[in-house]
C-alpha positions in Angstrom: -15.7 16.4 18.5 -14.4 14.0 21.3 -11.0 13.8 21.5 -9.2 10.8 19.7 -8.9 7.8 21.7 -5.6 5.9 22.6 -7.4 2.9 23.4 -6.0 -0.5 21.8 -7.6 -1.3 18.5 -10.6 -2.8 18.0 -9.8 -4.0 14.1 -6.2 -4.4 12.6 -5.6 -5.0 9.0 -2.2 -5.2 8.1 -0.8 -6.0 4.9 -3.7 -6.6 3.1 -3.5 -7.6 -0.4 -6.6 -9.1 -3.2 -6.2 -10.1 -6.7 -8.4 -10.8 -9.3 -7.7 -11.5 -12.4 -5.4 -9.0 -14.3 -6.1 -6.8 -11.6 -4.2 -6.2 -8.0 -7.1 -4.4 -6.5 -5.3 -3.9 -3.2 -2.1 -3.8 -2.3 -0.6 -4.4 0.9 -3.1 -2.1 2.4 -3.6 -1.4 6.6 -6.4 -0.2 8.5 -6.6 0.5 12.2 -9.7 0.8 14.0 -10.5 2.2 17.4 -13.3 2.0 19.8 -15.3 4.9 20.4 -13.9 6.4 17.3 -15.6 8.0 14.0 -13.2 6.9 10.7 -13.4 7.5 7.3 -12.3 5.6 4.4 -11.6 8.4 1.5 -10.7 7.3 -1.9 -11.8 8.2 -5.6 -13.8 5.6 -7.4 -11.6 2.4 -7.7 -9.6 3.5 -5.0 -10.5 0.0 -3.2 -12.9 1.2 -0.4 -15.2 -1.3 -1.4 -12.9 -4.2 -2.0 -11.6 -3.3 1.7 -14.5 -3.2 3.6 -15.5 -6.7 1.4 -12.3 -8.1 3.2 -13.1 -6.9 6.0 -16.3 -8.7 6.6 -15.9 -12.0 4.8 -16.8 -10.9 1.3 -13.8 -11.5 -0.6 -10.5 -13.6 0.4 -7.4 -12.2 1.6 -4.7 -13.4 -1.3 -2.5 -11.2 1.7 -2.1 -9.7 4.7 -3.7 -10.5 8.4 -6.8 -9.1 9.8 -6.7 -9.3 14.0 -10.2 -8.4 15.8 -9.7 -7.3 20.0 -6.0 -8.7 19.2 -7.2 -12.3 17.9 -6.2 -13.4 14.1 -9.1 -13.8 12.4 -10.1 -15.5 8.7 -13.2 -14.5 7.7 -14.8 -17.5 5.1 -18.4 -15.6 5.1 -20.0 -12.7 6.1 -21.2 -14.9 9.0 -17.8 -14.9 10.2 -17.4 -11.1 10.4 -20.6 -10.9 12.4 -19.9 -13.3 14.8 -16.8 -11.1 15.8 -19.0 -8.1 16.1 -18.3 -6.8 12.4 -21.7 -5.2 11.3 -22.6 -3.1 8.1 -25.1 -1.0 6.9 -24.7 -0.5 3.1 -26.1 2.7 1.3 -29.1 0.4 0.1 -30.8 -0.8 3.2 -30.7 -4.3 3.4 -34.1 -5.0 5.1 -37.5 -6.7 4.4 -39.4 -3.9 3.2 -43.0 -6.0 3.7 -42.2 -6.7 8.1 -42.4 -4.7 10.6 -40.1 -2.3 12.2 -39.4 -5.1 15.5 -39.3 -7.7 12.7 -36.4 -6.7 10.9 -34.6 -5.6 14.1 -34.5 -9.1 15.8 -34.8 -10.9 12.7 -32.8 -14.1 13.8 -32.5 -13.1 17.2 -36.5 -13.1 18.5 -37.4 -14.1 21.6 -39.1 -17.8 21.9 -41.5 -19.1 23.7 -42.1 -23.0 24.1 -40.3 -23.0 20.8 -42.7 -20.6 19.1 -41.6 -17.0 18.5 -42.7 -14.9 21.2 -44.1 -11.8 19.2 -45.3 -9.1 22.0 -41.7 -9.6 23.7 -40.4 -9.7 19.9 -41.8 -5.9 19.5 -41.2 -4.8 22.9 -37.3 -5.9 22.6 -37.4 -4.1 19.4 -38.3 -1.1 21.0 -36.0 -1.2 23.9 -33.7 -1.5 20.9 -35.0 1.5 18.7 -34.9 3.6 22.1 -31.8 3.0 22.8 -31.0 4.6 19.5 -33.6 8.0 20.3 -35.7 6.3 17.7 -39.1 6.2 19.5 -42.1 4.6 16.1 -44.0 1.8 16.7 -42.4 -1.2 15.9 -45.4 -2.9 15.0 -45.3 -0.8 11.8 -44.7 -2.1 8.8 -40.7 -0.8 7.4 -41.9 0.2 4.2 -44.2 2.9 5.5 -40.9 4.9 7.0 -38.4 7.3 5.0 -35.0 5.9 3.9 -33.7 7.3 6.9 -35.6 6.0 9.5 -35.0 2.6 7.6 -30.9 3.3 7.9 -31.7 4.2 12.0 -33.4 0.9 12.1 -30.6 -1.2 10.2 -27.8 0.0 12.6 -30.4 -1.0 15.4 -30.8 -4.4 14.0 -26.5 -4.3 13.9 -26.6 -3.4 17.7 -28.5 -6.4 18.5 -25.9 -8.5 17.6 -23.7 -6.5 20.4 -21.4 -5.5 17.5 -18.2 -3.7 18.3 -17.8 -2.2 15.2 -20.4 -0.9 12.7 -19.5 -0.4 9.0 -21.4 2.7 7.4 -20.9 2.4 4.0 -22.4 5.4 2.0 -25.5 6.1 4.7 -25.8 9.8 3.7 -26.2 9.4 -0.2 -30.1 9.7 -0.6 -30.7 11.7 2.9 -31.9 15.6 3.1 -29.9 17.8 5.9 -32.5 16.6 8.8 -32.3 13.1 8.4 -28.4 13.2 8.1 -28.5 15.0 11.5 -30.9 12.4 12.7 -28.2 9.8 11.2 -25.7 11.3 13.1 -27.4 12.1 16.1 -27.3 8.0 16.5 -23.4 7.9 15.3 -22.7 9.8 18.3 -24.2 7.8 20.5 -22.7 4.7 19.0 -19.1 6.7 19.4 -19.6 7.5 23.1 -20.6 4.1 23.8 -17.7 2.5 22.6 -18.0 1.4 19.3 -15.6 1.6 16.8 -17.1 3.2 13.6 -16.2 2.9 9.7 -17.3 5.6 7.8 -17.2 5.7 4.1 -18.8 9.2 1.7 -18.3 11.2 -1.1 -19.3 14.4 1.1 -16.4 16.5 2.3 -18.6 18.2 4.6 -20.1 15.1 6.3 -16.5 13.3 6.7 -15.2 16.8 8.9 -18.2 16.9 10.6 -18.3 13.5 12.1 -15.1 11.8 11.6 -11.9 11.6 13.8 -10.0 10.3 11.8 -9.1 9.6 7.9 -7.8 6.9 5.8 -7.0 7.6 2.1 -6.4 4.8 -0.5 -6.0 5.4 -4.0 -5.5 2.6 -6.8 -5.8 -0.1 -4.6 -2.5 1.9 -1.9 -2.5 3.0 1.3 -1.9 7.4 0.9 -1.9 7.5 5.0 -3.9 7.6 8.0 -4.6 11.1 9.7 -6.1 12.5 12.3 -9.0 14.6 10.9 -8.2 17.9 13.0 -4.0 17.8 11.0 -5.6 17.2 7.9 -6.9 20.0 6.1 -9.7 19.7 3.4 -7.6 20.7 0.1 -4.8 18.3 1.2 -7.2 15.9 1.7 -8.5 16.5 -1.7 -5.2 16.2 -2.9 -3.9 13.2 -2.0 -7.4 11.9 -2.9 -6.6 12.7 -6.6 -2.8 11.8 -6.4 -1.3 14.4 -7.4 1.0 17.8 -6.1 -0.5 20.8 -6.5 3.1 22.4 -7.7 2.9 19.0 -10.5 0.4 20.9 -12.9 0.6 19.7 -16.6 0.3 22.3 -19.1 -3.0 23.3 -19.9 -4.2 22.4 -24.0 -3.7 25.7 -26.3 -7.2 24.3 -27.8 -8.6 24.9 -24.5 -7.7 28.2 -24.1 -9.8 29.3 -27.3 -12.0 32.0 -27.8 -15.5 30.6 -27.7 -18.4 32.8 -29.5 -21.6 33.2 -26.8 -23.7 36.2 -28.5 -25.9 34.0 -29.3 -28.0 31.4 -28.1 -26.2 28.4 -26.4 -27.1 24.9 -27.9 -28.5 24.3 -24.0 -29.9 26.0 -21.7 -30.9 24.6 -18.0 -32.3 27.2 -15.7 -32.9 25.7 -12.2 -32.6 21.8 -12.8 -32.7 19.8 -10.1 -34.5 16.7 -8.3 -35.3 16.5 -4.5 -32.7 14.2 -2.1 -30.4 13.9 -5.9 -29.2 17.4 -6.9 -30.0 20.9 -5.6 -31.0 23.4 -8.4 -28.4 23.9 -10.9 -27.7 26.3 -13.8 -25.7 25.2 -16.9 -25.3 26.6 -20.7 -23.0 25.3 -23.6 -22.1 26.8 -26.5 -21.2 25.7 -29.8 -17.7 24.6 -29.8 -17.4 24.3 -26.3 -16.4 22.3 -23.9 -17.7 23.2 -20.4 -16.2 20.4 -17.7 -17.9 19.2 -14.8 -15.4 19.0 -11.6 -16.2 17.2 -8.6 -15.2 14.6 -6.3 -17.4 11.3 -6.8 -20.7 11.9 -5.5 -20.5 15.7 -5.7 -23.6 15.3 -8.3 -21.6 15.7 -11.6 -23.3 12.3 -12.9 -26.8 13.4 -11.5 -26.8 16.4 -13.4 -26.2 15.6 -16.8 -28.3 12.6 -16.4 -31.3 15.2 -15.7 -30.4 17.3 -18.4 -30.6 14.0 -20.6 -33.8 12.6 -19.3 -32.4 9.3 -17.7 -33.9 11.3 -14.4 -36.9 13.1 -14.2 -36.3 16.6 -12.4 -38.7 18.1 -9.9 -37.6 21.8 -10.5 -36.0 23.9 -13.3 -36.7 24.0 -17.2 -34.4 23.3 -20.1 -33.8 25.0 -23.8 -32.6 24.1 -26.8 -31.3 26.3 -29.3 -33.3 29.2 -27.4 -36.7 26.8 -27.8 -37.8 25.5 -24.5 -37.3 21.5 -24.5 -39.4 18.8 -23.4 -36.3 16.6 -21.8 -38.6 14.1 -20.0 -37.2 11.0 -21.7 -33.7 10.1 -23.5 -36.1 9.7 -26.3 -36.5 13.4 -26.2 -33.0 13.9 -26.1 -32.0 12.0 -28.8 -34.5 13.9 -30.9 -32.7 17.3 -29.8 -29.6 15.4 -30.5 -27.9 15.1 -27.5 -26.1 12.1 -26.7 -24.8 11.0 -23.7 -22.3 8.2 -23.0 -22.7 7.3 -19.3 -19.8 6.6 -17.1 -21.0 3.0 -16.7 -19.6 1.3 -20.0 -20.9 -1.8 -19.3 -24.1 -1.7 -17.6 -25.2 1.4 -19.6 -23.2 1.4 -22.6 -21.6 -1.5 -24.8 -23.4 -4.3 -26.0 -21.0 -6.8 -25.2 -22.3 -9.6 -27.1 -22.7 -7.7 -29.7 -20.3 -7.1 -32.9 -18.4 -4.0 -33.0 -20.3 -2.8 -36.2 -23.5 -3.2 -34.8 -22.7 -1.0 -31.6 -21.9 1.6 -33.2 -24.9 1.6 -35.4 -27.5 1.2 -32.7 -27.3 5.1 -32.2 -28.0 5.6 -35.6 -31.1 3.3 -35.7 -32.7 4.6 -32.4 -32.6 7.6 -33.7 -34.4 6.8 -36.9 -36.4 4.5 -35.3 -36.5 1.0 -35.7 -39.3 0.7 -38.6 -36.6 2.3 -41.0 -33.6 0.2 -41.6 -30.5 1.6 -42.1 -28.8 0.0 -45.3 -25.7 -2.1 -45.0 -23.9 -0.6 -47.2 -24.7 2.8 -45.0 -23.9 1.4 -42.1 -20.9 -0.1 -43.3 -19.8 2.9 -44.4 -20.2 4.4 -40.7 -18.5 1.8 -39.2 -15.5 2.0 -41.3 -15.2 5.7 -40.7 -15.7 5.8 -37.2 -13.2 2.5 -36.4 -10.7 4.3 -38.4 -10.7 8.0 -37.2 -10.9 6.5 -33.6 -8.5 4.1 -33.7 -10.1 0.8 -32.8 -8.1 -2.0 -32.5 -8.6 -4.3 -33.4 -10.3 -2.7 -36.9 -12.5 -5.0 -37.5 -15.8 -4.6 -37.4 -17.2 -7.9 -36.7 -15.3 -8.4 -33.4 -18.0 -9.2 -30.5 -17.6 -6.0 -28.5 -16.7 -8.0 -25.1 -13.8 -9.6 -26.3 -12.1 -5.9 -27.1 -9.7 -4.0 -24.2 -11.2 -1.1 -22.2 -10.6 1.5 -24.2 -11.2 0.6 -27.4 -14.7 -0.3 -25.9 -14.8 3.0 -24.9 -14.2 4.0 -28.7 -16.8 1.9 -29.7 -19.2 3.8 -27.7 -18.0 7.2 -28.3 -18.2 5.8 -32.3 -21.9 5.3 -31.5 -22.8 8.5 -30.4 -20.5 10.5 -32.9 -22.4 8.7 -35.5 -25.6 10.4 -34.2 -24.1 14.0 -35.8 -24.9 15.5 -32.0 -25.0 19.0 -31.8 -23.9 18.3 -27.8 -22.1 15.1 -26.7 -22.6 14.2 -22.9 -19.2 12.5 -21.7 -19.3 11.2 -18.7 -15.7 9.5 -17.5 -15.1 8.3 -20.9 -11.1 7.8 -20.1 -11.6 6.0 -16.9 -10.4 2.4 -16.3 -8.3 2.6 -20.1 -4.8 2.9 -20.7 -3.0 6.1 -21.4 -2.9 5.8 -24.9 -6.5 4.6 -25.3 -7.0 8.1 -23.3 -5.1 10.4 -25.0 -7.0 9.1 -28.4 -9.9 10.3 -26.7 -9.3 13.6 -25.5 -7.4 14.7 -28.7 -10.9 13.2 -30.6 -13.0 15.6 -27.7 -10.6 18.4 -28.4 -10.5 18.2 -32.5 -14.2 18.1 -32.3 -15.2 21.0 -30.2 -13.0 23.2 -32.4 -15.2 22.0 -35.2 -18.4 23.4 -33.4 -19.7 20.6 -31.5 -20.6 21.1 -27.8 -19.1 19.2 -25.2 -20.2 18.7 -21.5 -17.2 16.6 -20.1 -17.2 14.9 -16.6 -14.0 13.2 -15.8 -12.8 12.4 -11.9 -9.0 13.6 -13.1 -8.8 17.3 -12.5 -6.1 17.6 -15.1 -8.2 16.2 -17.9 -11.1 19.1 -17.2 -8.1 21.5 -17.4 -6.8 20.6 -20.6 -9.8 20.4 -22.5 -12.8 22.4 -21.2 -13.1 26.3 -21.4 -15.4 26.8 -18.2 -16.0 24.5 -15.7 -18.7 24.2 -13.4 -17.6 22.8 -10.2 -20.2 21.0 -8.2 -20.2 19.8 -4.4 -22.7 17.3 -2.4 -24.9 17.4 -5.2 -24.9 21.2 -5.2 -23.3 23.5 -7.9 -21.2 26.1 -6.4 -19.7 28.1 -9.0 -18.2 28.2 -12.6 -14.6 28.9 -13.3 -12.9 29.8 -16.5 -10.1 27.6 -17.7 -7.6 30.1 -18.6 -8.1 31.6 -15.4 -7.6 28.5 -12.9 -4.2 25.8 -12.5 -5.1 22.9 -10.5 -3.8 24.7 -7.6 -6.3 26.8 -7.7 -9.5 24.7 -9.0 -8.6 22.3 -5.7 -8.8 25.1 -3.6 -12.5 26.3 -4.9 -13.3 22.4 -4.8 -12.1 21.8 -1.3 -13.3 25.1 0.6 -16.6 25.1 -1.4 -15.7 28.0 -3.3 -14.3 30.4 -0.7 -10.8 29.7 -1.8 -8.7 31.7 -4.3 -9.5 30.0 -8.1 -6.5 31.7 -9.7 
């Protein structure tokens, strides 16, 4: 690693504050870039990396704050604006045109003309000076879609160097990329570094952020935690002031969790070797009856892709999955469903809620998909579902013919965990059902989780606060850049401890 640079910065935010409605998604935030730097931008999920980097380069408006590029104030009205001060990004889904060529999408804007007509041999041949300049050496007559994502993120930040940017935005590059490629990747960050340019880093993977960053800034809930230098900041602190808490603050752990659970005999699932190339390395996973195992992780560490293989909403390449001790055909939610298992996914709206729909009839469309759709569930037995589930989880309002959209984050969460309780699982796939709701919206829930594993029903439970895993799983498997690295018991681990095994990929002490 180079050592850090004192030179003045490149990028100044100061101060920087957004609003939306209801929400302050920053507040009075800084950022300092530097040339010939590597920094990352750590945060958990809402932590307001995204808002940030949207301010950054003309996205969103500054309600707040200044932004000041090679010491000039800038405002940045569109993302125009941001490029034509040398601001470039290179989001985790290539922005390119998939149908041109390679030199096509690298002077897209910028090709050379002749007698007003685009000169295409100099076109392709600038391209390649271009591509070179990066180590990348294909032809760039090819067409982009023919390449692997990675050579398609090599030739984005190629197409950013055209415009002679200063600073290049990397936002996620690493997500869908095998060990190779992200050496490749960083092969051309290096380059980038030594040349000069400032670099904004942003990923999930611990591994990736101490192996090319220099520095670190952590936000959480829309706050500035601090700026470090990567070589003073050690991996479990990091971790820790990701999540937000002190590892002496531990809550007390749930009596419930500390139960007994029976595993003589065969778990209600079994996954031996489930995985999917450039998603999730091979994993193993069984869950008894009455338990709740709890998937820690930081975002990205694969928690999500995991259970959404062992659900069917992904396909896996490798591994093979039981049911009650009967192999299990899990190609398909469909399937799923009819080994019922239900899974709430961590996306509420896009993947859950209805939100034009009535309360009464989300929580119903469980039951009908299961029983298919040529067999009409009877009002009066829906009705009678409704009614239960509104009042056993609290719903508020309780009425049942309130469009779903109208209704606060958690009860909409309610609603949706109503829809799969209603099901009768045997195992109930929660994935961040207490994120983004209020604190008594989540403590409804976990006591609901917790009340109805100790009536037999298995739980897998993925929830991005460490504490919450804690209190109501008994094992967890902890998983890291998308590989699993161990399973812990509850009654064995404090948070101390599980941050420890999360942060030094299970080298640490976990008790």
């Amino acid at each position: 690693m180079p050592a850090v640079t004192h030179a003045a910065p490149v990028v100044e935010m100061r101060g920087i504050t957004i609003r939306f409605p209801g929400v302050l998604a920053l507040d009075h935030v800084d950022l300092t870039l530097r040339p010939g730097e590597v920094h990352a931008l750590m945060g958990e999920n809402g932590a307001g990396k995204s808002t940030l980097i949207k301010a950054l380069t003309g996205v969103y408006a500054v309600d707040e704050g200044t932004i000041t590029v090679a010491g000039a104030p800038r405002t940045f009205a569109t993302t125009a604006d941001a490029q034509d001060a040398g601001i470039a990004t290179v989001y985790q889904e290539v922005n390119l045109c998939a149908n041109l060529t390679v030199g096509e999408n690298v002077m897209l804007g910028h090709e050379p003309r002749r007698g007003g007509a685009i000169d295409w041999r100099a076109t392709h041949a600038a391209a390649a000076r271009h591509l070179e300049g990066l180590g990348l050496r294909i032809d760039p007559r090819s067409l982009l879609s023919t390449h692997s994502l990675a050579i398609q993120q090599l030739v984005a930040i190629s197409r950013a160097m055209v415009l002679e940017s200063t600073v290049l935005i990397l936002d996620e590059p690493t997500s869908s990329l095998d060990r190779d490629e992200v050496d490749q990747l960083f092969g051309v960050v290096r380059e980038l570094r030594a040349a000069g340019v400032a670099i904004l880093f942003v990923s999930h993977f611990l591994e990736q952020v101490y192996e090319i960053s220099d520095r670190i800034t952590v936000l959480r809930n829309g706050t500035l935690v601090g700026e470090y230098l990567v070589r003073d900041l050690p991996r479990d602190a990091l971790v820790t002031k990701m999540i937000g808490r002190e590892l002496d603050d531990l809550e007390a752990l749930s009596r419930t969790a500390h139960r007994a659970i029976d595993r003589s005999g065969e778990p209600v699932l079994r996954a031996q070797g489930v995985g999917r190339r450039g998603v999730l390395e091979p994993a193993d996973l069984e869950v008894y009856p009455g338990e709740v195992v709890g998937l820690a992780g930081l975002l990205g560490s694969g928690r999500t892709e995991l259970v959404r293989l062992l659900y069917g909403a992904d396909r896996a390449d490798t591994g093979t999955v039981s049911v009650h001790g009967t192999p299990a055909r899990m190609t398909s939610p469909r399937h799923a469903i009819d080994h019922r298992i239900s899974f709430s996914s961590e996306d509420r709206r896009g993947e859950g809620i209805v939100a034009d729909l009535t309360v009464a009839e989300n929580i119903v469309l469980g039951m009908q998909a299961r029983r298919g759709w040529a067999r009409k569930i009877r009002k009066a037995d829906q009705d009678a579902v409704v009614a239960e589930y509104i009042e056993a989880l609290g719903v508020r309002p309780a009425n049942p013919d309130a469009v779903v959209g109208h209704l606060s984050g958690g009860n909409q969460q309610k609603v949706l965990l109503a829809r799969w309780l209603a099901t009768a699982p045997e195992l109930l796939v929660l994935d961040e059902p207490t994120r983004g709701i209020d604190v008594g919206a989540k403590a409804d829930i976990q006591r609901k989780v917790s009340e109805l594993s100790a009536q037999g029903l298995a739980v897998i439970f993925i929830s991005s606060e460490l504490e919450e895993v804690l209190r109501l799983a008994q094992r967890i498997a902890v998983l890291r850049d998308r590989t699993k690295i161990g399973e812990l018991d509850s009654s064995e681990v404090d948070l101390d401890g599980l941050i420890d095994y999360l942060a030094n990929e299970g080298k640490g002490s976990a008790a």
